[in-house]
N, C-alpha and C positions, 0 to 999 in steps of 0.2 A: 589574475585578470585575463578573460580569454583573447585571445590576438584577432581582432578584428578581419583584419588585413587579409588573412589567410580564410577566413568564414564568409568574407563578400567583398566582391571584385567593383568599386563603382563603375558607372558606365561614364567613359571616358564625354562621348557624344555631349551627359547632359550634363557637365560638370561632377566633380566629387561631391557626394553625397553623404552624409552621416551614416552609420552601421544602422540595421533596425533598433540594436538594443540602445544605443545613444539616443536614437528617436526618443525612444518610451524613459528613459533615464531624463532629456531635453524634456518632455511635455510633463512629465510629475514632476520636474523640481520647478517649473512656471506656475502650475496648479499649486502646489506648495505655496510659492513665494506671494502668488497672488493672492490665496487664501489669508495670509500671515499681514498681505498687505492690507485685505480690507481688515480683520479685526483690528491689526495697530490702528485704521483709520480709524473705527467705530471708537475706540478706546482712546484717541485722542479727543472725537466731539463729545462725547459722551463728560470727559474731564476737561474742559473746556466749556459746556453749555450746557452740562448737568445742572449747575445750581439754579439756572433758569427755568428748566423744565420743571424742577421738583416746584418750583417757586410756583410756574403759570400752572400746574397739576394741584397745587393747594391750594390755588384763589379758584378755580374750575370746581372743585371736589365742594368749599362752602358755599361756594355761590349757589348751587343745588341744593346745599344742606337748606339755607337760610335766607328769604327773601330781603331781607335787612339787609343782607351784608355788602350788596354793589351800590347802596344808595350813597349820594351824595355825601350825605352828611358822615355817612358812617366808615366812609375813606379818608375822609377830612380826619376823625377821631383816632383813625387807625396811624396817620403819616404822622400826628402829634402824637401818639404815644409812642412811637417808634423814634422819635428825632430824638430824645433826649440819651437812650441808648445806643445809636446810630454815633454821636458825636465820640461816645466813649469806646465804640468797637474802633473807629477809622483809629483813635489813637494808638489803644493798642496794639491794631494791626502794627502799627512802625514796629513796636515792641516785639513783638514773636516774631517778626521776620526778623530780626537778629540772634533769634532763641531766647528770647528773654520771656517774662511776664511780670503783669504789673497787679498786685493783689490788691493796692492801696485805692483805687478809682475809686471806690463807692463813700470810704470815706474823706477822700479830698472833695468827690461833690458834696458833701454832707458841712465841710469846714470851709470852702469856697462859700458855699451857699449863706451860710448862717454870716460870714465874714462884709459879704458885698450886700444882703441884707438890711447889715446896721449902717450901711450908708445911705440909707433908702428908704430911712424909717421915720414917719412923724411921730411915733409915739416914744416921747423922752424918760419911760421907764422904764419899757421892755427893751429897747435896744441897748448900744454897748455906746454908740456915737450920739443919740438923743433927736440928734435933729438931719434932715436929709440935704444931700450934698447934690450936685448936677449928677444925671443921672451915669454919666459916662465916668466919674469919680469911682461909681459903684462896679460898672462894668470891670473896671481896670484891677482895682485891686481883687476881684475874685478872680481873674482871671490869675492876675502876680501870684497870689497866694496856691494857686493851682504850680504855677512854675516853679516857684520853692519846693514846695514838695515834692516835685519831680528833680528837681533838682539836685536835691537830699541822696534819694534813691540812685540815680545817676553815679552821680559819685558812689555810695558804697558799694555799688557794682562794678564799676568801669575801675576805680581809682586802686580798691583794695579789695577786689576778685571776689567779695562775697557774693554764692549764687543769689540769683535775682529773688527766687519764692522766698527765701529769710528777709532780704534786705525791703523788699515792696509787705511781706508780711509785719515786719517791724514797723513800717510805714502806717497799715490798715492800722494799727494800734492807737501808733501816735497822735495819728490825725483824729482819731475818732477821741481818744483824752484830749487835745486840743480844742474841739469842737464842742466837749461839757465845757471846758475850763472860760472860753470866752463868752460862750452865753451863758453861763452860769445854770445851764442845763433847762434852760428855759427856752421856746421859741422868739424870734423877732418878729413880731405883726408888724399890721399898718403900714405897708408898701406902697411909697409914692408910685400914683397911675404912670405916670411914663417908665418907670421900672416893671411894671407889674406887665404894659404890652408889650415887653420882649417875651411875656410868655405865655398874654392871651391873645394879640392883639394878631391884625391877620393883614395883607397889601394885597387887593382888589381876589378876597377872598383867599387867598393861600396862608396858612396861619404862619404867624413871623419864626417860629421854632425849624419849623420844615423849611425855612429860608436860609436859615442858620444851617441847618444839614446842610445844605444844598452846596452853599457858597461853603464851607467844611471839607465835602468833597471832592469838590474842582479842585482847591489848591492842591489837597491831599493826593488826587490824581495826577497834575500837571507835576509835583513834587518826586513822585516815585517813578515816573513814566519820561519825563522829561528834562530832570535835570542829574548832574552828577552825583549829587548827596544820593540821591533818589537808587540809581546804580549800586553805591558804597552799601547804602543799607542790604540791597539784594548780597552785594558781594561777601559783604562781613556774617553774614545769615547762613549762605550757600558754605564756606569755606574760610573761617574767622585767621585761619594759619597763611593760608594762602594768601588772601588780604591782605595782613599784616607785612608778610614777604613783598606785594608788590608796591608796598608804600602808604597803604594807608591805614589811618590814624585810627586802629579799631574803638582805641576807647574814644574817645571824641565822639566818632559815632554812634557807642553805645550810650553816651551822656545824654548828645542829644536828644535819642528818640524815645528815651523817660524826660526829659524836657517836655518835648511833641503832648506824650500822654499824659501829663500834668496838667496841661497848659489846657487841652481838649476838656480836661475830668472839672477845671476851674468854670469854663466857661460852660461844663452843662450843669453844674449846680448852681448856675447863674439861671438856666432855664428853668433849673425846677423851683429856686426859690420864687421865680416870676411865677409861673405858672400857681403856684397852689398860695402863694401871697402872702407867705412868709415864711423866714428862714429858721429852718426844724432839725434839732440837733442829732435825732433820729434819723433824719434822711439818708438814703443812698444805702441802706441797708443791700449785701448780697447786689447790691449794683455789678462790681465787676465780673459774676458768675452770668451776668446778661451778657456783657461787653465781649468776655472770651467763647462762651457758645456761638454770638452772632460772625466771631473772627473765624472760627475751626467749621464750622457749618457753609461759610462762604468761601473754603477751601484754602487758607492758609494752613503752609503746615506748623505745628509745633516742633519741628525739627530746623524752621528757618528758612531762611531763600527761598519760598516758591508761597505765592500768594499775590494776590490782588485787590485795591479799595474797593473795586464796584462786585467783587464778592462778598465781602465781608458788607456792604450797606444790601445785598438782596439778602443777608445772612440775617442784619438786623429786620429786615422786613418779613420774612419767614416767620419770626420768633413770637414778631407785633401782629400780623394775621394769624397765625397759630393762636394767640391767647386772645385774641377778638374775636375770632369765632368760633373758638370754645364756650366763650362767655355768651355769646350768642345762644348759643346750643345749650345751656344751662349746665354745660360740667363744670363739674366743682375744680378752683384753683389747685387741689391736691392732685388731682389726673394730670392737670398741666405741666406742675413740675416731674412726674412719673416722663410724661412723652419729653418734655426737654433734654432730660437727662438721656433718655434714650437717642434723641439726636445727637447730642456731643457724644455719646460713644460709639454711634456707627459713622458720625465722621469723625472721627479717632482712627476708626476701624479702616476707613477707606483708605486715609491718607498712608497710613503703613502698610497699609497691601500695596499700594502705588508707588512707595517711594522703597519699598525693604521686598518688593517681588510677590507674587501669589504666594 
């Protein structure tokens, strides 16, 4: 390195002064860092309030497509056919931010549903119970029978280490032989009206499903955001070894938060049996390939610890405006699932470029 000192004499008069070539060394490593500073910037809002933009860029993009699509009615259609997936993604979310998944959701809605059904049924030959019970009777145990089976899974994960996709795989079976075996592979009709408005019925026009969201949400939010569980889950996600070293109870919290998604998956097949007005042993079919596009698309990673509720509910409203106005546009259902799948694998894509480096 050349000796400054000997190449330029500062002037005493106006203080020491830098060499020239420190000058020019001084201003490109500012340029440098600045440069570095704004892209980190862009690359933080960009991953921070990307999913919004992609979200207000796709209500922008049909609103042009299709004069239908900003009307009243047809947002009203859009938040109902989104709540029922909406309940089953915030679950899952607990779930993959521990690294976990839960493949069983579509048939717990399916054995929820048909289950809290036969409490709510006047017709004494299609159902399992005959006659209908207070409507909150029905509420409860679909919801219960949601938590058992989470429960189930919980345990063979947490208790005796099997990975999650077998033991929620084993589950999607289960439940779905459960749910011939009690209806005897028959639907339940004939849904008492106070049952049937948890899933048509609407409070000074907002329909009661999208309320159900709503109030789903907030806890979910206030749950991960604000309390200590909330923390654990991020922390056993982020670093299951490290957690467990600074004391806490990994498996507990991985019980839990298959609990959490049982307990979600019970009471939206509580919505869907309302909504369509009787409980269908087919239901929930591929349900939980909704629940985990709308989690990974609203930027949860599948690697754990980094994710957010109110990503994963614009994830589920992406998913619901995406196939509404398509339907709108007359493409066929088979294009839909083509673009679906291509969204869950370019944020697949993103989150491992972000989290594993360009």
């Amino acid at each position: 390195m050349p000796n400054h000192s000997s190449t330029y004499q500062p002037d005493q008069s106006q203080g020491v002064r830098p060499a020239p070539e420190e000058q020019a060394v001084s201003v490109s490593e500012n340029k440098s860092t600045g440069g570095w500073f704004k892209t980190e910037q862009r690359r933080l809002i960009v991953q921070e309030y990307g999913i919004f933009l992609a979200f207000l860029i796709l209500v922008i993009i049909l609103s042009f497509s299709n004069e239908f699509f900003l009307t009243g009615g047809n947002i009203s259609n859009v938040l109902l056919q989104t709540s029922i997936n909406g309940v089953l993604a915030i679950g899952m979310t607990f779930v993959i931010l521990t690294r976990g998944i839960d493949l069983s959701v579509g048939s717990v809605v399916a054995l929820a549903g048909i289950v809290s059904a036969s409490f709510a049924t006047t017709s004494a030959t299609a159902g399992v119970i005959g006659s209908p019970y207070p409507v909150g009777v029905g509420l409860l145990v679909g919801v219960f029978v949601g938590i058992i089976c989470g429960s189930i899974s919980g345990v063979i994960v947490s208790r005796f280490s099997v990975p999650a996709f077998v033991a929620t795989l084993g589950m999607l079976s289960a439940a779905r032989g459960m749910t011939l075996i009690y209806g005897g592979g028959r639907p339940v009709p004939a849904l008492t009206p106070a049952f049937r408005w948890i899933g048509t019925g609407d409070v000074f026009g907002v329909p009661a499903p999208v309320i159900v969201l709503a109030v789903v949400f907030a806890i979910s939010w206030w749950i991960l955001n604000r309390t200590r569980f909330g923390r654990y889950i991020y922390a056993v996600g982020g670093n299951p070894h490290a957690a467990k070293t600074s004391g806490i109870n990994t498996d507990r919290i991985r019980f839990t938060v298959y609990v959490i998604s049982g307990g979600l998956a019970g009471l939206a097949g509580i919505l869907l049996s309302a909504r369509t007005g009787s409980g269908l042993p087919q239901a929930g079919v591929a349900y939980e390939l909704d629940a985990i596009a709308a989690v990974v698309i609203g930027g949860t990673s599948l690697s754990g610890g980094v994710g957010r509720v109110t990503g994963t509910l614009i994830g589920a409203l992406i998913i619901g405006v995406m196939n509404n106005g398509l339907d709108l546009m007359g493409i066929q259902s088979y294009y839909q699932q083509v673009l679906k799948g291509a969204l869950i694998v370019g944020a697949v894509m993103l989150d491992q470029k972000r989290n594993f480096g360009a």
